[in-house]
C-alpha positions in Angstrom: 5.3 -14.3 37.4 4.7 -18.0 36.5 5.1 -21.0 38.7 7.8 -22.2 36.6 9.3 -18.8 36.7 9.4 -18.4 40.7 11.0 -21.8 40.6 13.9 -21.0 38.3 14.6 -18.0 40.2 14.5 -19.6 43.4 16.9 -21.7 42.2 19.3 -19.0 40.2 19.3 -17.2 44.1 20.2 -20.9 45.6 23.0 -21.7 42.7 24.2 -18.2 42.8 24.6 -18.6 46.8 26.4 -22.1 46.8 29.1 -20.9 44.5 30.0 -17.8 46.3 30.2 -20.2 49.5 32.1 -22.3 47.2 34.4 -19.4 45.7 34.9 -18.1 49.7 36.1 -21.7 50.4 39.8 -21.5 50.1 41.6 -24.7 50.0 44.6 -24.4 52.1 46.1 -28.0 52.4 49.2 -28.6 50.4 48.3 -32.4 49.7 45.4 -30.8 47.7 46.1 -30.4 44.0 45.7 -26.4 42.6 44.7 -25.7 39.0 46.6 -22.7 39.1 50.3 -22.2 37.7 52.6 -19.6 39.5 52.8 -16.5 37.6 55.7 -16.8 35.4 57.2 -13.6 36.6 55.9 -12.4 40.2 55.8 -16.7 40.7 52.9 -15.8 43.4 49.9 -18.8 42.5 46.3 -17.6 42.7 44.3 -18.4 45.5 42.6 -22.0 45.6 39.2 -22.4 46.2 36.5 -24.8 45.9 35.3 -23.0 43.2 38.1 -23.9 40.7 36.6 -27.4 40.6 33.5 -27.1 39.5 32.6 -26.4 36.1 31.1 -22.9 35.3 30.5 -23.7 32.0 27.6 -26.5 32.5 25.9 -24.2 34.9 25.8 -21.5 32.8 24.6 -23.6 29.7 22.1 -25.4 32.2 20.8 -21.5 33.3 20.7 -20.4 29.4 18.6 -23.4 28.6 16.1 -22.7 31.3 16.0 -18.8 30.4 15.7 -19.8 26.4 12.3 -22.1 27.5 10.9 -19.9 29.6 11.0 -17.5 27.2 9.5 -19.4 24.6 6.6 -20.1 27.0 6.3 -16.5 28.0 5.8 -15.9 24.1 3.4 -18.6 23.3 1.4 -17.5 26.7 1.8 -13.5 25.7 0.1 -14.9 21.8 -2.2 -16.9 23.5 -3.3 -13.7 26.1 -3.8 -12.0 22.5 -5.7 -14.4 20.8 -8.0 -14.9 23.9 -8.6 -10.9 24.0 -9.2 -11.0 20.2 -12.2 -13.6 20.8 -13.6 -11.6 23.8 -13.2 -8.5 21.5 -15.3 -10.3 18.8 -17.9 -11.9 21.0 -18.4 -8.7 22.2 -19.0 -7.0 19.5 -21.9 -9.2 18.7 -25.3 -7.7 19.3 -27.7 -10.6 21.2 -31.6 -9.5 21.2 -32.8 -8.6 24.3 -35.3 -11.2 25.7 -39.0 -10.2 25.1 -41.9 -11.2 27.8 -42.9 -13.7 25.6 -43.6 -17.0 27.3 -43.9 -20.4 25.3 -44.7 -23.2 28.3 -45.8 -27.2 26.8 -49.4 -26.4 28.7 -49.9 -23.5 25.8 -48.7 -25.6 23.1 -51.1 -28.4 24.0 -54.1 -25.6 24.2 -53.1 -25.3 20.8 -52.8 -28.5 19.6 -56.8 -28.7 21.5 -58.1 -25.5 19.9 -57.1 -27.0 16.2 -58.7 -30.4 17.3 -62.2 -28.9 18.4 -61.9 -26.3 14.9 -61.6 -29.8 13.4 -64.6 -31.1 14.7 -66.5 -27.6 14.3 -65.5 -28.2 10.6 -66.9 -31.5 10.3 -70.4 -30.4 12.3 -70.4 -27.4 9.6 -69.7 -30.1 6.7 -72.3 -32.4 8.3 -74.8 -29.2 8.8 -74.7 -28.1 5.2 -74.8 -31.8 4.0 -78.3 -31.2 6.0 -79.0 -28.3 4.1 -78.6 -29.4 0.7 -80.7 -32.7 1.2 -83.8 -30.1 2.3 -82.9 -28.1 -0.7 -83.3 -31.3 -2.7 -86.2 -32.2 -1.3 -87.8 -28.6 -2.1 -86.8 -28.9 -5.4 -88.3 -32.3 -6.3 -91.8 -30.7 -4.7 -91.2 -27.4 -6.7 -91.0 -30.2 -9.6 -94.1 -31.8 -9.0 -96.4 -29.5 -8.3 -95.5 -27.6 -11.3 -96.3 -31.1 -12.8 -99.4 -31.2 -11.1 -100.2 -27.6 -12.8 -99.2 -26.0 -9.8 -101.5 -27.4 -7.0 -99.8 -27.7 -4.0 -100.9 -31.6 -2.1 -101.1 -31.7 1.9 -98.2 -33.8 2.1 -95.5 -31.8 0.1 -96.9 -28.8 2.0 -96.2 -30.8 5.3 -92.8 -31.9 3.7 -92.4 -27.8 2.8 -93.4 -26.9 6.5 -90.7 -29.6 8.4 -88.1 -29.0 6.2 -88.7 -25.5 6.6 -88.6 -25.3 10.5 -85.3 -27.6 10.6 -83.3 -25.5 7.9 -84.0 -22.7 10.6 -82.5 -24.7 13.3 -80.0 -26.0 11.9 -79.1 -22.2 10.5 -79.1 -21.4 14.0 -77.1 -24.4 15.1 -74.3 -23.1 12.0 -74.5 -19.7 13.2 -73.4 -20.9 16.8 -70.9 -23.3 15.5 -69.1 -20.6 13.1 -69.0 -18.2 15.8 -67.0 -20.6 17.9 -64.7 -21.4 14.9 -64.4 -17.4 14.7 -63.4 -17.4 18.3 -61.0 -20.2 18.3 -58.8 -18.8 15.2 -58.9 -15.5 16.6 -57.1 -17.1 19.7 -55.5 -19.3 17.5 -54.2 -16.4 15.5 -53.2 -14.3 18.4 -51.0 -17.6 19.9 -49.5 -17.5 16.2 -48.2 -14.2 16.3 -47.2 -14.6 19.9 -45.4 -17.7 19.1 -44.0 -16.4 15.4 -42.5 -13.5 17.2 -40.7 -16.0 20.0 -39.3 -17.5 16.9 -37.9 -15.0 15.4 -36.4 -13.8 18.8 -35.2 -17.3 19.6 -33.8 -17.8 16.1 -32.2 -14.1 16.5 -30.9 -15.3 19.9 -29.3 -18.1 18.8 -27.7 -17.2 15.9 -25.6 -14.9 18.0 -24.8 -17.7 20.1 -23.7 -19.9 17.2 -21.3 -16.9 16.2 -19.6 -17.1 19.4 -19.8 -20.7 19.5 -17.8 -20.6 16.3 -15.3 -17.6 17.8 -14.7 -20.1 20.6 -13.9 -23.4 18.6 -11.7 -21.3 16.3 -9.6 -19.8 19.2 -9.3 -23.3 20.2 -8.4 -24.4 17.3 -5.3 -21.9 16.8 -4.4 -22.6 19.9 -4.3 -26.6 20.2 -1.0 -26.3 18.1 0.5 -24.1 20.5 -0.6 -26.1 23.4 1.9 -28.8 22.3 4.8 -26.3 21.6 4.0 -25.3 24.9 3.5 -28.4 26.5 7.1 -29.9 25.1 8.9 -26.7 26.5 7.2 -27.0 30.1 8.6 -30.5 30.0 12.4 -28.9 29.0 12.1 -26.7 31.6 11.3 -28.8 34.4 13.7 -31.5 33.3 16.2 -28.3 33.6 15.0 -27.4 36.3 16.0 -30.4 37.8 19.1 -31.0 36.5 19.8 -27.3 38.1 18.2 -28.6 41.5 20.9 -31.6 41.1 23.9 -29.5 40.7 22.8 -27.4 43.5 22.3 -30.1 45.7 25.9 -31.8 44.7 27.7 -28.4 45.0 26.2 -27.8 48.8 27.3 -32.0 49.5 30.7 -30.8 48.1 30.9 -28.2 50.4 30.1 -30.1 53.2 32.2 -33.2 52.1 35.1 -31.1 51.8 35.2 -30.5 56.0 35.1 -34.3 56.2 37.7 -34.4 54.0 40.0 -32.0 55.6 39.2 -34.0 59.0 40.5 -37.3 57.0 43.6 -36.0 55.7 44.5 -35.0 59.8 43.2 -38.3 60.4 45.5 -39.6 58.1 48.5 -37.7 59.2 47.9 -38.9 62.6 47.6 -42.0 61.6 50.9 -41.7 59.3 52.8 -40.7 62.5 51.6 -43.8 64.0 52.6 -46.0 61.4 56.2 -44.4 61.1 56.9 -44.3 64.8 55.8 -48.2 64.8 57.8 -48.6 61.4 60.9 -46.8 62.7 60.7 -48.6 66.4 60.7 -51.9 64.4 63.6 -51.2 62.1 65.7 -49.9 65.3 65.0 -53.7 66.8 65.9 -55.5 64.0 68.9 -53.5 63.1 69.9 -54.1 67.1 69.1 -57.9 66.3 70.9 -58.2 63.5 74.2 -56.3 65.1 73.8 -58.5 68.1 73.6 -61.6 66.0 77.0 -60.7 64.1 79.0 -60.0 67.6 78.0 -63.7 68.6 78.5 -65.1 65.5 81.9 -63.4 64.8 83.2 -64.0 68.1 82.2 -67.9 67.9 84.4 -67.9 64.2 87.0 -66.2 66.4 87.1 -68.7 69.0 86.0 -72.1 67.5 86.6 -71.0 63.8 90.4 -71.9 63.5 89.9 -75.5 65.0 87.4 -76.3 62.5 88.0 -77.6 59.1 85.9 -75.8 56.3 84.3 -78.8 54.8 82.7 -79.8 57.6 80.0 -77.0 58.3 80.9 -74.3 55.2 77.7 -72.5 55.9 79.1 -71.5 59.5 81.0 -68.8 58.2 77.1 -67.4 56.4 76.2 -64.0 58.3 72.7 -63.8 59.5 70.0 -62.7 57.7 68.9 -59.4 57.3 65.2 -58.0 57.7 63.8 -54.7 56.4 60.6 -53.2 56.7 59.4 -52.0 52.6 57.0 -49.5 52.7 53.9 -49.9 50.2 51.9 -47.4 48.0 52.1 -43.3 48.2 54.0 -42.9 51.2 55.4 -40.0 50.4 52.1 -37.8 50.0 52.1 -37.1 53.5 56.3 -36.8 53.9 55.3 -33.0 55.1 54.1 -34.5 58.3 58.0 -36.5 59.3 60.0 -34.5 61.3 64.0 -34.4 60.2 64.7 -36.5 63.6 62.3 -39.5 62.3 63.5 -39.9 58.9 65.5 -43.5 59.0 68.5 -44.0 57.1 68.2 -47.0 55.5 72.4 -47.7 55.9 72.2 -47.3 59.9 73.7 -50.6 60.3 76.3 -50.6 57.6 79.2 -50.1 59.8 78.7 -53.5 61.4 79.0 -55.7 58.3 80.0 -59.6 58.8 84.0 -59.9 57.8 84.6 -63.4 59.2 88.4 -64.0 59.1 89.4 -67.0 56.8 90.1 -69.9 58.3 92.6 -71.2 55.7 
């Protein structure tokens, strides 16, 4: 199993666990709203849980998207496995010579390279040596010439001539024979290094024409494969990108979990605190209503006393009851009516049976 792969199932095991926390949650609080309808004929509602508000659909899609990429992956890593075992196949089936005890080191080259130069200069003693020669041949062939002209009386000096020339053809003879028979010697070595280095050749060429073959089963395996390696790389980037859009929903399902305790602890909160508010709400309407009474008994029993003496024009607005104060309740005050009892409900007409009826003074 891939990395990638571990990671998506470690977080198919943590999504799969957060919703059946999330389906186990029931939500028991009237105030909250249900999807479900009662059953048109039993009328009995299905149970309410945390689940019902979150939406199955996107995780599922989210989960088929990572399984489709990680698919596609497995396939382009199952054809690249293939095409990697085809290219070991190959470069195993290629024969490479077995390396001969045939040594080529720089210090043997350059024996060579000193070999040809002293053949060279073995050559030119040889050239210079029968140069030699043929200058003592000419010189016994212009005193063959005159003593025939001389009718064949050999003088003292061409016989002298005859005799020196004679004694250094011998030596240099000699001097060719020694030189040739180091010329032999040097080509024989020569010639043996030749074979010794024709066969490294032919070894080395052998040697690396095998390794050409697989260098060209390698580049071609990575040629069919670059293409792939971008198809692949694309997907790996889908999949993470999935991955963490699946990490996100897990994380915001396990904070709606928890959020939901602090919202049960608000909505008591706010029950408590609606109590409060009513039982300071209904403590100031019961003042003012007690005011307001109070207020009409003096005022009604000053009309009733000073009233008839007093002419109308002079203070009409005497005979005005007092105003009346209500406290007006603002916003959704009824989301939490479950929590007032019958005995503190306030009836907004408590005070009606005390209404101002000043008697006229006409």
């Amino acid at each position: 199993m891939s990395l990638k792969e571990q990671q998506a199932d470690d977080l198919r095991q943590e999504m799969a666990t957060i919703i059946e926390l999330l389906k186990d949650r029931e939500v028991v609080e009237n105030e909250f709203r249900s999807p479900h309808v009662p059953d048109s004929e039993s009328g009995e509602v299905k149970k309410h849980t945390l689940y019902d508000h979150i939406d199955q659909e996107a995780v599922d899609a989210l989960q088929v998207r990572v399984n489709d990429c990680l698919n596609e992956l497995r396939i382009i890593g199952n054809a690249n496995h293939e095409q990697c075992a085809q290219a070991l196949r190959k470069i195993d089936g290629i024969v490479i010579p077995a390396a001969e005890d045939i040594s080529v080191t720089w210090e043997g080259v350059e024996a060579i390279g000193k070999l040809v130069d002293e053949s060279q200069s073995a050559a030119d003693e040889i050239a210079q040596d029968v140069q030699s020669i043929d200058h003592h041949c000419d010189q016994l062939r212009d005193t063959i010439r005159d003593m025939e002209l001389e009718g064949g009386v050999l003088s003292m000096d061409d016989y002298n001539v005859l005799l020196r020339d004679t004694n250094e053809v011998s030596g240099i003879v000699a001097d060719l024979g020694e030189t040739l028979a180091g010329v032999r010697r040097r080509a024989d070595e020569i010639n043996v290094r030749f074979l010794q280095y024709s066969a490294f050749y032919d070894e080395s060429t052998r040697r690396f024409a095998a390794v050409a073959q697989i260098a060209e089963i390698g580049q071609q395996y990575v040629q069919d494969v670059a293409s792939e390696q971008m198809q692949y790389a694309a997907l790996a980037s889908a999949v993470d990108t999935a991955l963490e859009d699946m990490w996100g929903l897990v994380t915001w399902y396990r904070q709606f979990h928890s959020a939901y305790d602090g919202l049960i602890a608000e909505v008591h909160r706010r029950r408590q605190a609606q109590r409060e508010l009513l039982g300071a709400v209904e403590d100031m309407r019961a003042r003012l209503d007690a005011v307001h009474v109070e207020e009409l008994r003096v005022r009604a029993a000053f009309v009733d006393r000073e009233g008839p003496f007093l002419p109308s024009d002079l203070c009409p607005f005497i005979q005005d009851p007092p105003p009346r104060y209500t406290v007006e309740e603002a916003g959704d005050v009824g989301r939490f009516a479950s929590v007032q009892s019958h005995e503190t409900r306030y009836s907004k007409h408590i005070a009606d049976s005390h209404a101002f009826n000043p008697p006229s003074l006409t």
